[in-house]
C-alpha positions as CSV (number, residue, x, y, z in Angstrom):
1,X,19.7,16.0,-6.1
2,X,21.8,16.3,-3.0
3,X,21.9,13.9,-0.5
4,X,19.8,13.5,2.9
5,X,19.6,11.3,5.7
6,X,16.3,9.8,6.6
7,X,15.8,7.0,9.8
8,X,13.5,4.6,8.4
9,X,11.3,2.4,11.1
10,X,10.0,-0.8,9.4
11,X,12.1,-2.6,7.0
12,X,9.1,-5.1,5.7
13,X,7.9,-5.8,2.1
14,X,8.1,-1.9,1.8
15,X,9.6,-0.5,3.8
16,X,13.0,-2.9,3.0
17,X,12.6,-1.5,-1.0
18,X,12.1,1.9,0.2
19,X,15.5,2.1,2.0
20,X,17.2,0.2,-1.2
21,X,15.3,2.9,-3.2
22,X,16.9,5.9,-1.2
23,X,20.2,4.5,-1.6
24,X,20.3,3.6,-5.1
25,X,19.6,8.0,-5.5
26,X,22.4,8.6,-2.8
27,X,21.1,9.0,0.0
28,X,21.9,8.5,3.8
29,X,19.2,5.4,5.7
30,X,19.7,4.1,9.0
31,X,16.8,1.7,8.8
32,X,15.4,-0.2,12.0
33,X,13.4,-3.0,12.3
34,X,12.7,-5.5,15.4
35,X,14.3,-8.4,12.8
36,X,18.2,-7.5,13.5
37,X,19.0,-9.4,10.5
38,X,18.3,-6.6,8.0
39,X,18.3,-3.8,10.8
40,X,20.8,-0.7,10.5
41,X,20.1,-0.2,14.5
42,X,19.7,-2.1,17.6
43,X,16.8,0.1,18.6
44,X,14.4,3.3,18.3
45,X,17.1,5.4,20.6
46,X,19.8,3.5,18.5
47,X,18.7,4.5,15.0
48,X,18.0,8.2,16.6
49,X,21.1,8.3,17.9
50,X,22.8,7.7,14.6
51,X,21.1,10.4,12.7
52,X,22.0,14.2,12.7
53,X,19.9,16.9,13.3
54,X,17.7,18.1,12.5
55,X,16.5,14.6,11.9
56,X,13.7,13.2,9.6
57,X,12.0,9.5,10.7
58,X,10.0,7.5,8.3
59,X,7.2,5.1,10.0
60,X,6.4,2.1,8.0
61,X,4.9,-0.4,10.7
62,X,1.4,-1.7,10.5
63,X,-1.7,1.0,11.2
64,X,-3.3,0.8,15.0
65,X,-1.1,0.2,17.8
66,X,1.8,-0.3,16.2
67,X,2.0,3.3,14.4
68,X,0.7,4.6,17.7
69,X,3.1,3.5,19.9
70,X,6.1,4.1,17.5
71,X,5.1,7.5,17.3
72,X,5.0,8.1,20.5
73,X,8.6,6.3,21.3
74,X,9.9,8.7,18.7
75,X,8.2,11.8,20.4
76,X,10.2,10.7,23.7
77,X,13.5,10.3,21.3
78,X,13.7,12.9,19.2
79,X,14.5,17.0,19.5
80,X,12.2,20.3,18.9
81,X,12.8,20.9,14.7
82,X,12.8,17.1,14.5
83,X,10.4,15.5,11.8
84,X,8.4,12.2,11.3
85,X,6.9,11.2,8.2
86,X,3.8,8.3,8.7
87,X,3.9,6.4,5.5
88,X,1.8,3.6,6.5
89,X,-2.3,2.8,6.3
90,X,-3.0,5.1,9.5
91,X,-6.6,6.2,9.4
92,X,-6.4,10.2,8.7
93,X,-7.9,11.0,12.0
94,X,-5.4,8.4,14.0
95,X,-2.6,11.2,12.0
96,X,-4.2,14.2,13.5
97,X,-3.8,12.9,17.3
98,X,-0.3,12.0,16.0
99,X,0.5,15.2,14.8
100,X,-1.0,17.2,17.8
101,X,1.3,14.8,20.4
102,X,4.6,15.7,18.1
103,X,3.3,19.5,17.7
104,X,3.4,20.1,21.6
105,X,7.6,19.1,21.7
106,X,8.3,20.9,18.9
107,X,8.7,18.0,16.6
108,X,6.7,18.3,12.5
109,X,4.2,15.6,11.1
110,X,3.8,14.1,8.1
111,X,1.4,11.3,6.5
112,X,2.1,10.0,3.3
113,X,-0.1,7.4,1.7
114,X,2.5,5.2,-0.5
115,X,0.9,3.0,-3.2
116,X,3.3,0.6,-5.3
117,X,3.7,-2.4,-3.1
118,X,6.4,-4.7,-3.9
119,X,7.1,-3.7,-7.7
120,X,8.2,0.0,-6.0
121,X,11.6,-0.4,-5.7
122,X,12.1,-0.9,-9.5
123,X,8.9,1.5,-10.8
124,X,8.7,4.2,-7.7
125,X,6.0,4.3,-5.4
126,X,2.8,6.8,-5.7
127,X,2.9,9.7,-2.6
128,X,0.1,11.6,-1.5
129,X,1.4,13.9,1.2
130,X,-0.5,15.8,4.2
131,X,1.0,18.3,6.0
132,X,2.2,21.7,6.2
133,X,4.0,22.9,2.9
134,X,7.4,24.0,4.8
135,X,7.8,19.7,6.0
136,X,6.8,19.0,2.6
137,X,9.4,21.1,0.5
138,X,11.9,20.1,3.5
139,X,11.1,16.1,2.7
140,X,10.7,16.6,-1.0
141,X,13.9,15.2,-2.2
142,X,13.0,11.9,-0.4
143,X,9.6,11.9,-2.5
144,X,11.5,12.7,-5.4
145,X,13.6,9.7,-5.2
146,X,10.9,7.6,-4.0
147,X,8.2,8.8,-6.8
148,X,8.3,7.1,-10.3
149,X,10.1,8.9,-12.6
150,X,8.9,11.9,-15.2
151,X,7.1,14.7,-13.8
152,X,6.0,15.0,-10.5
153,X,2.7,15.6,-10.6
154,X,2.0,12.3,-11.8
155,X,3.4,10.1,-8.9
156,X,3.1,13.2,-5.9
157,X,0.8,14.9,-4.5
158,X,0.4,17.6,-1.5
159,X,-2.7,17.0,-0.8
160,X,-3.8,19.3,2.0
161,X,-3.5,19.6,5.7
162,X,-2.5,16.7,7.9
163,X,-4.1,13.5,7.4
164,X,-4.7,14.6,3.7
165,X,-2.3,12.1,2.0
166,X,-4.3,9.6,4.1
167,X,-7.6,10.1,3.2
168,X,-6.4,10.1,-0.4
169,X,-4.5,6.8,-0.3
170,X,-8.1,5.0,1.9
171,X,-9.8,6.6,-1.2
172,X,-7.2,5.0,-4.0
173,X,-7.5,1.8,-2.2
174,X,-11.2,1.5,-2.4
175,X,-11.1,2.0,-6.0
176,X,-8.2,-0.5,-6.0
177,X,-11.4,-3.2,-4.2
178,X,-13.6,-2.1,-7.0
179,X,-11.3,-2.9,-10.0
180,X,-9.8,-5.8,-8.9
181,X,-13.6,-6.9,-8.1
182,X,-14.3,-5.8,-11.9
183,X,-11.6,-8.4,-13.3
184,X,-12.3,-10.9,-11.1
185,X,-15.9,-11.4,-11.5
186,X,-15.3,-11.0,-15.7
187,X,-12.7,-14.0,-15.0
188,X,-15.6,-15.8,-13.4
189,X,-17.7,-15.5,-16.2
190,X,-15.1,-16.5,-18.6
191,X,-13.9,-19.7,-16.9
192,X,-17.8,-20.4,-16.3
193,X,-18.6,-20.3,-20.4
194,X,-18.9,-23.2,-22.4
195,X,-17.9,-21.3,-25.8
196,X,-14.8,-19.4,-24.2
197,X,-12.3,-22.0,-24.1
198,X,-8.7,-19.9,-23.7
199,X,-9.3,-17.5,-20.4
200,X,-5.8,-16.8,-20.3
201,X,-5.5,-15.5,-24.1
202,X,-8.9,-13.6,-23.9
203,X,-7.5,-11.4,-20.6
204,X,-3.8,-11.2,-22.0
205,X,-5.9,-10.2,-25.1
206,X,-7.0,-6.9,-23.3
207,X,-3.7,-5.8,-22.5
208,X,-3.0,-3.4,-25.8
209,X,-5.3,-1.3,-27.4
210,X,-8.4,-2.1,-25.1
211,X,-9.9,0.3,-22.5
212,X,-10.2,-1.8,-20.0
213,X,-5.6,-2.2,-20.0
214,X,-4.1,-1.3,-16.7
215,X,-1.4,-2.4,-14.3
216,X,-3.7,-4.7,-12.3
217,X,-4.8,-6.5,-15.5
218,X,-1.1,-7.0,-16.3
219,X,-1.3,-8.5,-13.3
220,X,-4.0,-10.8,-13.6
221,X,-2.1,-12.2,-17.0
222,X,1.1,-13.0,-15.3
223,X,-1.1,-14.9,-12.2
224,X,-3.1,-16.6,-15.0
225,X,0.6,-17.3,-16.8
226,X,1.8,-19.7,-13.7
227,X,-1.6,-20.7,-12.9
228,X,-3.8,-20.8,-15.7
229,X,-7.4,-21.7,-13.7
230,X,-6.0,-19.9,-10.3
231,X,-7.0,-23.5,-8.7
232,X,-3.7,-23.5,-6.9
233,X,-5.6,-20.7,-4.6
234,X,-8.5,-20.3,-2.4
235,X,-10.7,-17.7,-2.8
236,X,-10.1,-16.0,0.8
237,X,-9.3,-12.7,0.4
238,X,-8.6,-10.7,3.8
239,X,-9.3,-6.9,3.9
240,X,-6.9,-4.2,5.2
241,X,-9.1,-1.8,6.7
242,X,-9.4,1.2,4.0
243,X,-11.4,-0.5,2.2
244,X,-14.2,-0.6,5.6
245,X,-12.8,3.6,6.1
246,X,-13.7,4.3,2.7
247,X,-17.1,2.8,2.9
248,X,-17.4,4.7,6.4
249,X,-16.3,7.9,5.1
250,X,-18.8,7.3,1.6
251,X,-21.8,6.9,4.4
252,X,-20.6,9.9,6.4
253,X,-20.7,12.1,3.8
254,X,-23.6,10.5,1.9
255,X,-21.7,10.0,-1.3
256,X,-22.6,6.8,-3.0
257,X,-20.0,4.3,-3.6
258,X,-21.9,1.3,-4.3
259,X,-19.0,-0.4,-6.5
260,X,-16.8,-0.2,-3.8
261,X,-18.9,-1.2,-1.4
262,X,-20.1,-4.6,-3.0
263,X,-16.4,-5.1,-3.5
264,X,-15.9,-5.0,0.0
265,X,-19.0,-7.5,0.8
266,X,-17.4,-9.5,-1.9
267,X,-14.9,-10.6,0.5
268,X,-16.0,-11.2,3.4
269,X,-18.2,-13.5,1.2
270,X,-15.0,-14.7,0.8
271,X,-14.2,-16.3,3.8
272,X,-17.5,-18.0,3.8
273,X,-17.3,-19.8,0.3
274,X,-14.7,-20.4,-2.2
275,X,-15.7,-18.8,-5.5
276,X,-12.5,-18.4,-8.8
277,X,-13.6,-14.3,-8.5
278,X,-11.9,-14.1,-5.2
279,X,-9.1,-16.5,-6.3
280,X,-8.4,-13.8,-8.9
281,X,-8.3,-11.0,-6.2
282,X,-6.0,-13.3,-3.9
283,X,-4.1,-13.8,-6.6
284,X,-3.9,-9.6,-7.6
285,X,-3.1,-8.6,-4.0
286,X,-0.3,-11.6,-4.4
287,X,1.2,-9.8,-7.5
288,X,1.3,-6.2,-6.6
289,X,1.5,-6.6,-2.8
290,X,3.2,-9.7,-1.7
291,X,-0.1,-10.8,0.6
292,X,-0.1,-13.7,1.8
293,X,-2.2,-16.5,0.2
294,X,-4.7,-19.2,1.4
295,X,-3.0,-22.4,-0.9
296,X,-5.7,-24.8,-1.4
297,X,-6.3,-28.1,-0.3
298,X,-8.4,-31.0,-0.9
299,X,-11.1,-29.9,1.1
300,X,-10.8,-26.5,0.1
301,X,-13.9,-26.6,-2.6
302,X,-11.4,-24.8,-5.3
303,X,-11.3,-25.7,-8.9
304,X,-12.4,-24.7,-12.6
305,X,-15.5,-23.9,-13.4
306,X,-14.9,-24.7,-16.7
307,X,-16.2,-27.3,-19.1
């Protein structure tokens, strides 16, 4: 694969594995972040300045405001032939205003939906692209070094038109709500039965030859390995905004989605009550995503529900 050079904006819990990623397959990163400690730039115009053109930026800041305004820095910065790549949580309509402000100096647009939180630099991360195909054949040997490895249809994905990749990744989060809802409620039940006295063993149990196996119940077993009753946890499980899109989008174009939309209401119920089914999705988003956790305290209502 032959080398490229890539700016990278955002060197956070992904964005910093990203950049190690890139490197490890040989390729150029000036990364910048506002935290000069792990920053390749003293600035936006810095880390511009220290690419060649025609340059390719990666944004990985939070959606909203922050995405908005780095975009719009970079449309100040950067030349005509230029190209940025938006590879955070950006609702797909915020990437079509983004697009059409870069379109009118010249410069190409990109959304990529990344899904492989913190265990990405070691197993690749999953890309669903939007955008036109010319951007996307220019970028593809960043997604090829980024993607897991084997064939690329199984960790990429063009997915259409621009804010494509975005849509899918709100989409693959919201089943990402109802699966992690699934486990966590069957934990629940478990740890609330007199007869079942292992929880651990039954849900490592599931791991081979079972249909319910997956990554996220791998990562329910290594959660229940340190904490066996998850009572080192409240059950207050914040929500990142697809979940709420997806529900939106489900209602706009009257597709049921009533899994994922009870696993939404599941937490804000959250924040209102502790319960051990949202301790197990605190303790999921912990595992794959580095979230932040509510530790809990002696007023905090957590415990077994066990006998």
């Amino acid at each position: 694969m032959a080398s490229v050079q890539l700016g990278l904006v955002g060197l956070g819990k992904m964005g910093f594995n990203m950049r190690e990623r890139l490197r490890r397959a040989g390729h150029d990163v000036v990364g910048y972040d506002r935290n000069p400690d792990v920053s390749d730039a003293s600035s936006l115009a810095d880390l511009v300045a220290k690419l060649d053109g025609p340059r390719t930026v990666w944004i990985m800041v939070p959606a909203g405001a922050p995405t908005r305004q780095t975009v719009e820095e970079l449309g100040e910065l950067l030349s005509e032939g230029d190209l940025v790549i938006e590879g955070g949580n950006s609702r797909f309509t915020d990437d079509q205003e983004h697009a059409k402000f870069l379109a009118a100096k010249g410069i190409g647009y990109l959304d990529c939906g990344v899904s492989g939180g913190v265990w990405g630099l070691e197993n690749g991360y999953g890309l669903m692209v939007g955008g036109d195909k010319s951007n996307v054949d220019r970028a593809m040997p960043i997604f090829d070094a980024l993607r897991p490895e084997g064939p690329r249809e199984e960790g990429f994905a063009h997915a259409g038109a621009v804010g494509a990749g975005h849509f899918s990744k709100m989409v693959h989060n919201g089943i990402e709500y109802g699966l992690m809802q699934a486990y966590a409620e069957g934990f629940e039940l478990l740890d609330a039965s007199e007869v079942v006295t292992d929880v651990p063993s039954v849900i490592k149990a599931w791991q081979r030859g079972t249909v319910v196996r997956s990554w996220l119940l791998d990562l329910l077993v290594r959660a229940l390995d340190s904490d066996p009753e998850l009572d080192d946890l409240r059950g207050y499980v914040e929500d990142s905004g697809e979940g709420r899109w997806t529900v939106e989008e489900a209602i706009n174009h009257a597709v049921p989605a009533p899994v994922i939309s009870a696993a939404l209401f599941a937490r804000f119920a959250s924040r209102q009550e502790d319960s051990p089914a949202m301790r197990a999705v605190a303790a999921l988003r912990n595992q794959f995503g580095g979230h932040a956790v509510h530790k809990a305290g002696p007023t905090s209502g957590s415990g077994s529900t066990g006998s």
